[in-house]
matplotlib code that plots the C-alpha trace (Angstrom):
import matplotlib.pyplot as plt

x = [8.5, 10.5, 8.0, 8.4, 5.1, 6.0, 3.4, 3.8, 1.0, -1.1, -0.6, 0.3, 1.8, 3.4, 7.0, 8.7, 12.8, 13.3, 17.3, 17.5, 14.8, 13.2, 10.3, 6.2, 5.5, 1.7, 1.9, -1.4, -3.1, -0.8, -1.8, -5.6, -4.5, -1.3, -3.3, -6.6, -7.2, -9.1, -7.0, -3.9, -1.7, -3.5, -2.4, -3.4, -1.6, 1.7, 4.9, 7.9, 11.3, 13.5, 17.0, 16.8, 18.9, 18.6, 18.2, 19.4, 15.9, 12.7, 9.4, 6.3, 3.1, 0.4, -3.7, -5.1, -7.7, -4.5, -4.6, -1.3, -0.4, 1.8, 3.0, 2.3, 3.6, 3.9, 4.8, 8.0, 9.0, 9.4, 10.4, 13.6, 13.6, 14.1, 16.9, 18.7, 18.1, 18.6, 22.1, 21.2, 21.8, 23.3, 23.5, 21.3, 19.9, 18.3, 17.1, 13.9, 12.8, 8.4, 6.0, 6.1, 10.0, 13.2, 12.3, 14.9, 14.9, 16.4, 16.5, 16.9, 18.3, 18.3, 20.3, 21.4, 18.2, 15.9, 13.1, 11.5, 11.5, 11.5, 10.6, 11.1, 7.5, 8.4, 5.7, 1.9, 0.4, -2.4, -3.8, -7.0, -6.0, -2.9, -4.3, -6.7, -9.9, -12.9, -13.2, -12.2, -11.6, -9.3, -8.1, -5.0, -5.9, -9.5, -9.8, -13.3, -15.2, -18.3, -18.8, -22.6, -22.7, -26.0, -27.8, -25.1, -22.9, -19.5, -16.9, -13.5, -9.9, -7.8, -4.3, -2.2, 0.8, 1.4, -1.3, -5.1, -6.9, -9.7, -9.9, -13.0, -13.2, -15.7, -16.9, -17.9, -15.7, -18.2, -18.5, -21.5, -19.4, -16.4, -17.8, -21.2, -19.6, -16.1, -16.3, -18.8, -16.8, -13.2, -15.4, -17.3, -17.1, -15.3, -11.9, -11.4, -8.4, -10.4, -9.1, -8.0, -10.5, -9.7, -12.1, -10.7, -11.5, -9.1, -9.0, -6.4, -4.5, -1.5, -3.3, -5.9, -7.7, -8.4, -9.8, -8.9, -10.8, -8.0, -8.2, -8.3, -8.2, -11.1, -10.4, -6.9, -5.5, -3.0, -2.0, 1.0, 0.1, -3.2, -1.5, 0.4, -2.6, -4.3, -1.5, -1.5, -5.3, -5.4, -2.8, -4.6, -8.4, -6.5, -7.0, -3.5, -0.2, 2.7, 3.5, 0.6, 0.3, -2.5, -3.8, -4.8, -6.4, -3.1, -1.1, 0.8, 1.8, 3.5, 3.8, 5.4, 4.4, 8.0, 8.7, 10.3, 7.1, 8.2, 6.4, 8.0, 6.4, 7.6, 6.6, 7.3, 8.7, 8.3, 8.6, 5.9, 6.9, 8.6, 7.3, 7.3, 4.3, 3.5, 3.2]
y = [17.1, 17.8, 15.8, 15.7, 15.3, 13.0, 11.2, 8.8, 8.8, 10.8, 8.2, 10.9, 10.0, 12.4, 10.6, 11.2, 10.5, 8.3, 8.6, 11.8, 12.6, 10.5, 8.5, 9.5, 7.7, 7.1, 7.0, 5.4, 8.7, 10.5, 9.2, 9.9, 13.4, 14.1, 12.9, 14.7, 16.9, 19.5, 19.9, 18.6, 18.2, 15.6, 12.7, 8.7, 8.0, 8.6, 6.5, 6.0, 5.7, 4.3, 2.0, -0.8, -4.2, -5.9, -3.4, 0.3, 1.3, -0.2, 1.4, 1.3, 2.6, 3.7, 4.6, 7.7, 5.8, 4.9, 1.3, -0.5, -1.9, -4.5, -2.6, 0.2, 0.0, 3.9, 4.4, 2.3, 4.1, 7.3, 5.7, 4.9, 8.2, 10.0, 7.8, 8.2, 11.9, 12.8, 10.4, 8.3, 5.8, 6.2, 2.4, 1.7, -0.7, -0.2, -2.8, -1.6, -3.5, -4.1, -5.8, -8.3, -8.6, -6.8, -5.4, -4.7, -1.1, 0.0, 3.5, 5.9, 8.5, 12.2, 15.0, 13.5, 12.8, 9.8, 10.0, 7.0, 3.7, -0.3, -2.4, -6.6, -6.6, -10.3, -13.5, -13.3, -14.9, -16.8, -19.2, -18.2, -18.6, -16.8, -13.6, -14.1, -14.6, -17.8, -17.7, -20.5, -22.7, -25.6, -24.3, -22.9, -19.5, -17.5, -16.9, -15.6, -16.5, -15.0, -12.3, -11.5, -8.0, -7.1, -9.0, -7.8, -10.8, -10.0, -11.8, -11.2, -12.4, -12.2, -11.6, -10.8, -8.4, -8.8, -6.9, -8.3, -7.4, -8.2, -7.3, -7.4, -6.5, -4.3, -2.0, 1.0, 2.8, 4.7, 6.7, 4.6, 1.3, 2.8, 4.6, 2.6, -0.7, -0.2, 0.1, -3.0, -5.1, -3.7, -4.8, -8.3, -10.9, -12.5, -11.3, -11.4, -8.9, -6.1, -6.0, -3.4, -3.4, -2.5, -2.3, -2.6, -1.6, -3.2, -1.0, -4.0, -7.1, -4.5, -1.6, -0.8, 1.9, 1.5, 3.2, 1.8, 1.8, 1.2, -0.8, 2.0, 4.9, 4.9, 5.8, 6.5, 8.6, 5.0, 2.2, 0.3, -3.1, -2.9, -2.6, -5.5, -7.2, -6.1, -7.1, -10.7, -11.1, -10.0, -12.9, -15.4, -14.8, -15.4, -11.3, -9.6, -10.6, -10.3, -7.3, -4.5, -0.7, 0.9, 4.4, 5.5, 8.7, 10.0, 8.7, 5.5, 2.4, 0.0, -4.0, -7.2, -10.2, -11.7, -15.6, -16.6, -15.6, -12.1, -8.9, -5.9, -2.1, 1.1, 4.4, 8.0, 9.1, 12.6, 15.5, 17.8, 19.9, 19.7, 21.5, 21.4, 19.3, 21.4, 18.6]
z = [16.6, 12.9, 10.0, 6.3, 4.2, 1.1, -1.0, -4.0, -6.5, -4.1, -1.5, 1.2, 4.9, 7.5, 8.1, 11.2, 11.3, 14.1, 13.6, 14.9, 16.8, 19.9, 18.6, 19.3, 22.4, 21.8, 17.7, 17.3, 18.9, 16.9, 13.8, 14.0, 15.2, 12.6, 10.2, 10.2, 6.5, 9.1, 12.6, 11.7, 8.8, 6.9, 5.1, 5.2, 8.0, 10.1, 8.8, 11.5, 9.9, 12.5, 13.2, 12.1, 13.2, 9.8, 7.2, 6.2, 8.4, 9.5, 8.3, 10.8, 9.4, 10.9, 8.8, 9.8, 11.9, 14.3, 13.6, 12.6, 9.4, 7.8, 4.9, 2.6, -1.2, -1.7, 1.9, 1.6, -1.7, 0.3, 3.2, 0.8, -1.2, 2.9, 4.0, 0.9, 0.3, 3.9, 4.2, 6.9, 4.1, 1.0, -0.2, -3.7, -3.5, 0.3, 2.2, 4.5, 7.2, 7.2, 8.9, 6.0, 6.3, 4.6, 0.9, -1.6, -3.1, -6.2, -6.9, -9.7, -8.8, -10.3, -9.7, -6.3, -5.1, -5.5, -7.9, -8.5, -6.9, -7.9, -4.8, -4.7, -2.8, -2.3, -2.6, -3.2, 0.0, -1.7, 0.5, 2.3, 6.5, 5.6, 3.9, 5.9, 5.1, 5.6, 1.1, -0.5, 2.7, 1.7, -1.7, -2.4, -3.5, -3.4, -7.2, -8.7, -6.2, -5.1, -2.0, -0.4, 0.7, 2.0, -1.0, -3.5, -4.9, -6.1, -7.5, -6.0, -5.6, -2.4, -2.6, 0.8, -0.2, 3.7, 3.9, 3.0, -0.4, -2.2, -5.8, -7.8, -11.5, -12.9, -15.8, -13.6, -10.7, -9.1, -5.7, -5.1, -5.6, -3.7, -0.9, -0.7, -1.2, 0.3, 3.8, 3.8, 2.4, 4.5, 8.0, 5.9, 8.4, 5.5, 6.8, 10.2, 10.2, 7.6, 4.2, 1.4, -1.6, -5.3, -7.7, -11.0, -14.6, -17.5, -20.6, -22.3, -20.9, -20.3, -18.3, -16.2, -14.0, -10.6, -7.3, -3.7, -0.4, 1.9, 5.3, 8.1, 5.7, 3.1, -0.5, -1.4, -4.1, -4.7, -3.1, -3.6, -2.2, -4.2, -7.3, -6.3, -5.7, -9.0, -10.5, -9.3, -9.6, -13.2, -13.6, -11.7, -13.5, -16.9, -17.7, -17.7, -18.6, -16.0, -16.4, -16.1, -15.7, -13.0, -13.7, -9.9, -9.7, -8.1, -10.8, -12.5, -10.7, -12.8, -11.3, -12.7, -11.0, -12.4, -12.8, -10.0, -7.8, -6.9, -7.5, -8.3, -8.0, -9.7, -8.7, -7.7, -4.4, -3.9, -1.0, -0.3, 2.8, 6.0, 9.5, 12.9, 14.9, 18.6, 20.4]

ax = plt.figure().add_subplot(projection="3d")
ax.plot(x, y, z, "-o")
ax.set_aspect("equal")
plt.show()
């Protein structure tokens, strides 16, 4: 089986061409294996890139633990930058079929080739059953409200990108808060579906840094749909303005939750490698 290895802020995935190549018939398993930093070729997680009925191509994503997701920020950016590159597409903008629907891509391209991407990530899901999570039962968005972890309150936001996320602000990003705190609150009872958590440290109203524990996955170099949701939680708490720029330790994210309700991520697509999987 041909792969290419792309990644997009550090947000690394083995993506498999579906066009012209028969699909993985067990992909979950092939996930956990494929993507394995020791025994296979590592990444965080195994993207399919396959035909599509409504779109250019459809994108399913897989974390490295084997488990399905809805969508994937980065993911899709590359998902674009192959279709384009490779010609199964050549059409700018792309439209890429998700598990949270068709996204519009634009591209800019370089040289021929696609360099960086602008996605229409769509509509914030904000209210609580549909993100999911029990917060903030009966209102019409979980804003600054607090989370018990083991004795530990935190204030968070939940945004749903199509995929869940709680954001919490804080002054510190440490490995203790990360990978301590992380994967307690990704399995809280709180959301019945797990959830992405970014914690999140503002240096203005304009930018921020931030470090991810991702749903299936566990820290992330970046994550697309975070900065999304980072993006509309600094709105909704009254901290950013619309437009804000995320320094992840794999590199810039820029989103603009824009005015008619859509949010809009730019970013880097880039190729690593290709190779050849045994199986």
């Amino acid at each position: 089986m041909r792969f290419v290895k792309m990644q997009g802020a550090g947000n690394d995935y083995v993506y498999v061409d579906c066009f012209r190549q028969s699909p993985p018939q067990f992909p979950e398993e092939l996930a956990r294996r494929i993507a394995d930093r020791h025994f296979g070729v590592g990444g965080d997680g195994l993207i399919l890139i396959v035909p599509s009925q409504v779109a250019d191509a459809r994108m399913r994503m897989f974390n490295a633990d084997g488990s399905e997701a809805e969508m994937c920020g980065n993911g899709v950016r590359c998902v674009a930058k192959y279709v384009y590159d490779s010609g199964i597409c050549r059409n700018n903008p792309l439209r890429i079929e998700t598990g949270r629907g068709v996204l519009t891509l634009d591209l800019l391209i370089e040289h021929d080739r696609v360099s960086k991407v602008r996605v229409d990530m769509g509509e914030p899901i904000l209210g609580p059953s549909e993100i999911p999570t029990t917060l903030g039962a009966g209102l019409p968005s979980v804003s600054e409200t607090p989370l018990d972890v083991d004795g530990e309150t935190f204030v968070v936001t939940c945004v749903s990108m199509g995929n869940p996320h709680c954001v919490i602000f804080t002054q510190e990003l440490t490995d203790v808060l990360v990978h301590g705190r992380g994967p307690k609150i990704e399995h809280h009872p709180a959301f019945p579906r797990r959830v992405n958590v970014e914690f999140v440290r503002l240096e203005s109203r304009r930018e921020g840094t931030a470090r991810v524990w991702e749903r299936g996955a566990g820290e992330t170099m970046a994550c697309g749909t975070g900065a999304c949701a980072i993006g509309v939680a600094g709105v909704l708490t009254g901290r950013t303005e619309r437009q804000l720029r995320i320094r992840l330790p794999g590199g810039v994210l820029n989103v603009e939750w824009s005015e008619n309700n859509h949010v809009f991520l730019t970013g880097p697509a880039e190729e690593v490698f290709r190779g050849e999987w045994p199986d």
